[in-house]
C-alpha positions in Angstrom: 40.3 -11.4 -97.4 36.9 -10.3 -96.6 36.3 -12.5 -93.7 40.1 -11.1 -92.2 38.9 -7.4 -92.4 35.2 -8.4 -90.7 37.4 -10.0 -88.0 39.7 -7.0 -87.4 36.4 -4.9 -87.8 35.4 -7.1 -85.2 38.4 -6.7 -83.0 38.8 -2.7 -83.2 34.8 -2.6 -82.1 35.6 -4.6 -79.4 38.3 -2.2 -78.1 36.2 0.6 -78.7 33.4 -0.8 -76.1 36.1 -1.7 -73.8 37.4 1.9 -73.8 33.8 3.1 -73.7 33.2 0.9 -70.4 36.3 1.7 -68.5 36.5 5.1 -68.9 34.1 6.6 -66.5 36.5 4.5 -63.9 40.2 5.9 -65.5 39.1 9.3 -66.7 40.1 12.2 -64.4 37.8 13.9 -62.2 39.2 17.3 -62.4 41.9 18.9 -64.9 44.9 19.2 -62.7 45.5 22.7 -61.3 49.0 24.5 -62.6 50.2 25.2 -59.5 48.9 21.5 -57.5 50.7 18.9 -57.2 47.9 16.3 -58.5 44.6 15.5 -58.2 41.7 13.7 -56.1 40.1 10.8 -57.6 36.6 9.9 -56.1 35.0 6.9 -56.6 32.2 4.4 -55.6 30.0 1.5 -56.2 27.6 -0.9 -54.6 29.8 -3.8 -52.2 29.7 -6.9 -53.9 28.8 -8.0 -58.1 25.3 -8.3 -59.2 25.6 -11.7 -59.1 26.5 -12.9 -55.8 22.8 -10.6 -54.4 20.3 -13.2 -56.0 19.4 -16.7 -56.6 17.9 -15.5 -60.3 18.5 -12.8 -62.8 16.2 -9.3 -62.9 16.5 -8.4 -59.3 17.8 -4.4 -60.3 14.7 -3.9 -63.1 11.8 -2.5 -61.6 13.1 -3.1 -57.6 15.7 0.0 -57.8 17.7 -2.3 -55.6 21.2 -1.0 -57.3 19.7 2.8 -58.3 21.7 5.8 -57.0 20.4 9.2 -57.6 21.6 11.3 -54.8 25.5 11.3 -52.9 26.4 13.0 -49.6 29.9 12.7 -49.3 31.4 13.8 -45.4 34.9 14.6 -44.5 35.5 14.6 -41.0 38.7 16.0 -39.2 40.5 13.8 -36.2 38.2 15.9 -33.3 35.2 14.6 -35.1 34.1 17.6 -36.7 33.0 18.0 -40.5 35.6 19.8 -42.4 33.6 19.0 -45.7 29.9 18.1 -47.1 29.7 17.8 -50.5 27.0 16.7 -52.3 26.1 15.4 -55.7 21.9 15.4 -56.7 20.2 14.1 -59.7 23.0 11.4 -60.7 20.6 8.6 -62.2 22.9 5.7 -61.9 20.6 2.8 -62.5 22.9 -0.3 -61.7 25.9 0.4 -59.5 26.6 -3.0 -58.6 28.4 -4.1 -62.1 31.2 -6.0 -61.4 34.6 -4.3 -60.9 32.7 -1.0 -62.3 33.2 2.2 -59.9 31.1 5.1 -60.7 33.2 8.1 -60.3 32.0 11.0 -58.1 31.4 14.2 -59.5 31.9 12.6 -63.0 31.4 15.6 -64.4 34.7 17.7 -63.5 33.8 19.8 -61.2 35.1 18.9 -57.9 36.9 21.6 -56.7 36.0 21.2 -52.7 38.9 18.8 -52.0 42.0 19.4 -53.2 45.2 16.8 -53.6 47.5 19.3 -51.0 44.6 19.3 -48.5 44.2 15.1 -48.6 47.9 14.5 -48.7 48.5 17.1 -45.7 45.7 15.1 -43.7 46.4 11.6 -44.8 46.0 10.7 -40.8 43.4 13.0 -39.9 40.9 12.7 -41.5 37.8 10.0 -42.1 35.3 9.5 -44.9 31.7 9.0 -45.1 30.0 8.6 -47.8 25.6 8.0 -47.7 23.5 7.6 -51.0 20.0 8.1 -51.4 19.1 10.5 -48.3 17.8 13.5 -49.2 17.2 14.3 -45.3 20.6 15.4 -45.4 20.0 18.8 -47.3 20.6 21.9 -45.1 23.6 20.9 -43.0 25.3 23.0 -41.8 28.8 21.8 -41.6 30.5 24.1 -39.2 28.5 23.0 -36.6 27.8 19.4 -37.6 29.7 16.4 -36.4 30.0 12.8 -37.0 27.7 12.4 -33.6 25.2 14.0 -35.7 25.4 12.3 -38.8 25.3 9.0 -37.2 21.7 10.6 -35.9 20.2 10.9 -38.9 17.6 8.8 -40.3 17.4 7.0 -43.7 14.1 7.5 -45.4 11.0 5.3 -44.8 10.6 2.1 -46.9 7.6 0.9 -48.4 7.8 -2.6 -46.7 5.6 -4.5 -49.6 6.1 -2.8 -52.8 8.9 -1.7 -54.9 11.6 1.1 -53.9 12.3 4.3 -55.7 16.0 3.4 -54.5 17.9 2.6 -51.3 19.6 4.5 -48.7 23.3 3.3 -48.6 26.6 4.1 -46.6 30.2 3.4 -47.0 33.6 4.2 -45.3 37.1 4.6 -46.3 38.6 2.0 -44.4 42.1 1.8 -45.6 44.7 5.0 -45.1 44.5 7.1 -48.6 47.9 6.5 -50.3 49.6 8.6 -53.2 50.1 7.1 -56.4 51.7 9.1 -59.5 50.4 12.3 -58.3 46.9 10.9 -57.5 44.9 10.3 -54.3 42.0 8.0 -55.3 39.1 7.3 -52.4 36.9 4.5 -53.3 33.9 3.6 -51.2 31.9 0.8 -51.5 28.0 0.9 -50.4 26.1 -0.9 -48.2 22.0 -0.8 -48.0 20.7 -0.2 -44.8 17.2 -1.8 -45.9 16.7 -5.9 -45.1 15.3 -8.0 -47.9 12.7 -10.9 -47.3 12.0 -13.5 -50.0 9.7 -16.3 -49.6 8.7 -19.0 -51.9 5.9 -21.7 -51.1 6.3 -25.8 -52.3 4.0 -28.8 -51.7 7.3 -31.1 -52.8 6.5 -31.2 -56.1 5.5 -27.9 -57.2 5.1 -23.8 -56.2 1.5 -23.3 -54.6 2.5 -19.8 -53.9 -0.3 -18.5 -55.3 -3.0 -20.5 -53.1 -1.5 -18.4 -50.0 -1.8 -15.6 -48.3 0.4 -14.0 -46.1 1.1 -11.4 -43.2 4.3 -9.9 -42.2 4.4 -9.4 -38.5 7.3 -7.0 -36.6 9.1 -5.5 -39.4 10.5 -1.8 -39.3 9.8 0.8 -42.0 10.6 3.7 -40.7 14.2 5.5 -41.0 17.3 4.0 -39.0 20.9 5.1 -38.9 22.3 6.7 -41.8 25.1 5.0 -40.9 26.1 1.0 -40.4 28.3 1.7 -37.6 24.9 3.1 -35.4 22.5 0.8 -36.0 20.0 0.2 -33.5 18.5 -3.4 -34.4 15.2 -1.9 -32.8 16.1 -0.6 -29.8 13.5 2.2 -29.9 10.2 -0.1 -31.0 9.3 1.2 -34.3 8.2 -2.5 -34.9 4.7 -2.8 -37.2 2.5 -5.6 -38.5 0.3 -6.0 -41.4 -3.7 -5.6 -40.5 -4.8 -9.1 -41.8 -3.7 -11.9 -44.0 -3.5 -10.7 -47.7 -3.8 -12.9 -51.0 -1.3 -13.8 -53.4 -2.6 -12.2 -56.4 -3.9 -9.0 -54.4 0.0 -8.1 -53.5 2.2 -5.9 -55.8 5.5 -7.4 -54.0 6.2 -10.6 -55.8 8.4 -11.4 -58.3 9.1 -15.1 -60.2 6.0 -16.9 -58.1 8.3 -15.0 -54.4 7.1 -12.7 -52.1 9.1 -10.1 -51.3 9.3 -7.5 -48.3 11.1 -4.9 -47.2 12.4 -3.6 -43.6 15.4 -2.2 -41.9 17.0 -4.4 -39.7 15.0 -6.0 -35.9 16.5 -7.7 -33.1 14.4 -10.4 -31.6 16.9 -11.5 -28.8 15.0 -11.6 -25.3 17.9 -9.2 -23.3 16.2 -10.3 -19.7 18.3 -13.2 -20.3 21.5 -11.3 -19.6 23.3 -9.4 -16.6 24.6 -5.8 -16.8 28.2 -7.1 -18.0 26.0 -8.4 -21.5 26.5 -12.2 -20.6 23.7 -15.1 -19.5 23.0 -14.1 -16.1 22.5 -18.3 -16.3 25.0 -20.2 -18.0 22.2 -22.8 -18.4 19.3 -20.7 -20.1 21.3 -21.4 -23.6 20.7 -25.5 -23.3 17.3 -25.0 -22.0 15.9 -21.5 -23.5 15.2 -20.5 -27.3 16.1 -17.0 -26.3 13.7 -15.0 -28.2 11.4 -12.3 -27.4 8.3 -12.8 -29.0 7.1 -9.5 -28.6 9.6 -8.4 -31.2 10.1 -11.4 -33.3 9.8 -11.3 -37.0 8.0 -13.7 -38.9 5.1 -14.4 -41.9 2.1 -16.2 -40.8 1.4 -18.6 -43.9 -2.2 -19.3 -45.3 -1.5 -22.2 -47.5 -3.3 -24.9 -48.8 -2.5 -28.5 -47.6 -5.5 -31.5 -48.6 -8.8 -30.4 -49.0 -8.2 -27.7 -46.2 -6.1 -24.4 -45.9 -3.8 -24.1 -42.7 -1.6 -21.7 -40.8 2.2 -21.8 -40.7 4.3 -19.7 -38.8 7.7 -18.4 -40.8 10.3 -17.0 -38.4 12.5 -14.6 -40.8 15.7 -16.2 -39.6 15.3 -19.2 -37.4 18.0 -22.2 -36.8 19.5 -24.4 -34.0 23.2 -22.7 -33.3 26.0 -25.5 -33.6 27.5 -24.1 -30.6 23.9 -25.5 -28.2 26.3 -27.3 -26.4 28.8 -24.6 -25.8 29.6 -24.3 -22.3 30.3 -20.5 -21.8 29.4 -17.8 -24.1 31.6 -14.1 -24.1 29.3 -10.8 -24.6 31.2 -10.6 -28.1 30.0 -15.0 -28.3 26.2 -13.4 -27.7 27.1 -10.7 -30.4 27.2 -13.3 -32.7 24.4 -15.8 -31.5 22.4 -11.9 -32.1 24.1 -11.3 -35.5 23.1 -15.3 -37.0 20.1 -16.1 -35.7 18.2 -13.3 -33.4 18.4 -10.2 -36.3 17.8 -9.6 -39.7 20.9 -7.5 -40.4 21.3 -4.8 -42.8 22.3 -5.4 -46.4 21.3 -9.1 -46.3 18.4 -11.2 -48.1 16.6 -13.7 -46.0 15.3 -16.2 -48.7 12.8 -18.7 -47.3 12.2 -21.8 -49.1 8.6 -23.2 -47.2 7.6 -26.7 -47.8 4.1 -28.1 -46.9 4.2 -31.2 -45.8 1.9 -31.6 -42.9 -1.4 -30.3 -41.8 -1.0 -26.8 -40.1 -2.5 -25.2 -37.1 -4.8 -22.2 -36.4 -4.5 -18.8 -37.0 -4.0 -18.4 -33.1 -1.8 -21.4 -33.5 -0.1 -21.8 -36.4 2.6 -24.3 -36.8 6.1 -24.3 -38.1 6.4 -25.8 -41.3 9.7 -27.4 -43.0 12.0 -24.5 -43.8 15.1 -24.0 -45.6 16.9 -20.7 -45.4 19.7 -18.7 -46.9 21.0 -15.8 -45.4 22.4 -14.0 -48.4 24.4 -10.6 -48.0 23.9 -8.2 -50.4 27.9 -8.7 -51.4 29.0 -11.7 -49.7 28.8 -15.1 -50.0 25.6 -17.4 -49.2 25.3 -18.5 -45.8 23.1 -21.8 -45.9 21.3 -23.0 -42.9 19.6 -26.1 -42.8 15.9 -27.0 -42.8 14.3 -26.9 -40.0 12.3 -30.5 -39.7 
């Protein structure tokens, strides 16, 4: 009898926490009006679950990667022009990448700015932007601001080799918002804007990570696009490189025996390579050219230990032989993609480099490539593995 009422103790506290952690998501946002027809729900969380951003648990505590404290939602009318900027400050959301867990906006009732009558009346007119984490975005003023203008502004600078305070973000409603029993519910999923670069060091047998030193060359930390949809990849040189090589256990930005750095996204494609229409000006230079621009490439240049002696390696941040080198003919839209896989860091993604030293190095004039493994890991997708370079 006892061990019947523990288990429906049990099963009612099991409920309860189930209610608890649902009802941010079902609750309403604001009490319905007497004289409206129904209600706006407005919701968000980070693209993708926890799980599917890291090879290892503990990415979130200390690295702000999934904090949210600030939302700049934009409501734009079919000409373009913002109809509405509202904003919500000081929200403290320190993980909003849970699984199947939206975070709704203005939790706390009092969105009053957008009304059900004035979404259902503009179901085709108007678009939705929302941007976390940009504070640059105080002082708009919306009867003069367009979406021109948002896609202008800049995110906020990263620290490129330390922990965050948290990431500037952006998301779109991409679907047409749809009435369902007397509610309108716009949820927006979040994309970072920042690049994530994660290297680990191996001998074959075991991590010599901390024997190395290292020195990121060509990455970005100052603001780009607000928005995904602008993105430069670089095109006005904001490119930087670290001063000199630095040691292992001098750095603040390593986590599980990884270094880790920050940027916003480069483009490393050499464009003299193409004609005014975007395509090879040379059908031949892909067969016989590695395409890059080494002016603007970015990469780590590797102290590490190999012997008795210490060599230099060179780390491209996203280097591989396309399966299409035999290709023929490539589109502009075929270049896109040669860009997108293996000439960029993109936004929202994780380059995690797995180096092996194998070999005697080179020079710090001359380093040489070591054997690499890489996955490209977006931020919510699914790992894109590319295979060692020998």
């Amino acid at each position: 009898m006892v061990t019947k009422a523990i288990h429906i103790f049990m099963l009612l506290a099991t409920i309860s926490l189930g209610c608890i952690a649902c009802s941010d998501e079902t609750a309403p946002q604001q009490t319905v009006p007497v004289d409206s027809n129904g209600q706006v729900k407005i919701m968000y969380k980070i693209a993708g679950s926890s799980l599917s951003r890291a090879t290892e648990d503990g990415w979130n505590e200390g690295w702000n990667e999934n904090e949210i404290d600030r939302i700049d939602l934009f409501v734009f009318d079919k000409n373009d022009k913002c109809v509405h900027h509202i904003v919500e400050e000081n929200i403290g959301v320190k993980d909003a990448q849970e699984e199947d867990s939206y975070t709704n906006f203005k939790k706390d009732g009092t969105l009053t700015e957008l009304t059900y009558e004035e979404v259902e009346a503009n179901i085709d007119n108007y678009s939705y932007y929302m941007v976390a984490n940009c504070p640059s975005l105080d002082g708009i003023n919306k009867e003069e601001f367009t979406l021109d203008n948002l896609k202008e502004k800049l995110t906020p600078d990263l620290v490129f080799n330390q922990p965050q305070k948290s990431f500037a973000m952006d998301g779109k409603i991409e679907e047409t918002p749809t009435p369902v029993n007397n509610t309108i519910t716009l949820k927006f999923e979040l994309k970072r804007a920042a690049v994530k670069i994660r290297l680990s060091v191996n001998n074959n047998q075991e991590s010599i990570i901390k024997n190395c030193k290292f020195q990121l060359f060509k990455y970005v930390d100052s603001g780009t696009s607000v928005l995904n949809e602008a993105e430069s990849y670089g095109e006005i040189d904001r490119r930087k490189s670290m001063d000199a090589l630095e040691a292992y256990n001098k750095m603040t930005n390593y986590e599980n025996e990884k270094v880790i750095f920050y940027s916003y996204p480069n483009d490393w494609f050499d464009e003299s390579l193409l004609n005014e229409n975007g395509t090879f000006s040379d059908e031949d230079i892909y067969a016989i050219d590695d395409l890059i621009d080494e002016e603007k490439q970015t990469y780590i240049l590797l102290e590490a230990p190999y012997g008795d002696d210490s060599y230099y390696y060179k780390v491209p941040v996203n280097f591989a032989i396309s399966k299409d080198n035999d290709k023929v003919s490539f589109s502009k839209e075929d270049i896109e993609d040669l860009r997108n896989n293996y000439y960029r860091m993109l936004r929202n993604h994780i380059y995690d480099i797995t180096v092996t030293i194998d070999r005697e190095g080179g020079t710090v004039s001359k380093p040489v490539t070591p054997k690499l493994y890489y996955q490209v890991l977006s931020f919510d997708e699914e790992t894109i593995d590319i295979p060692k370079f020998q």
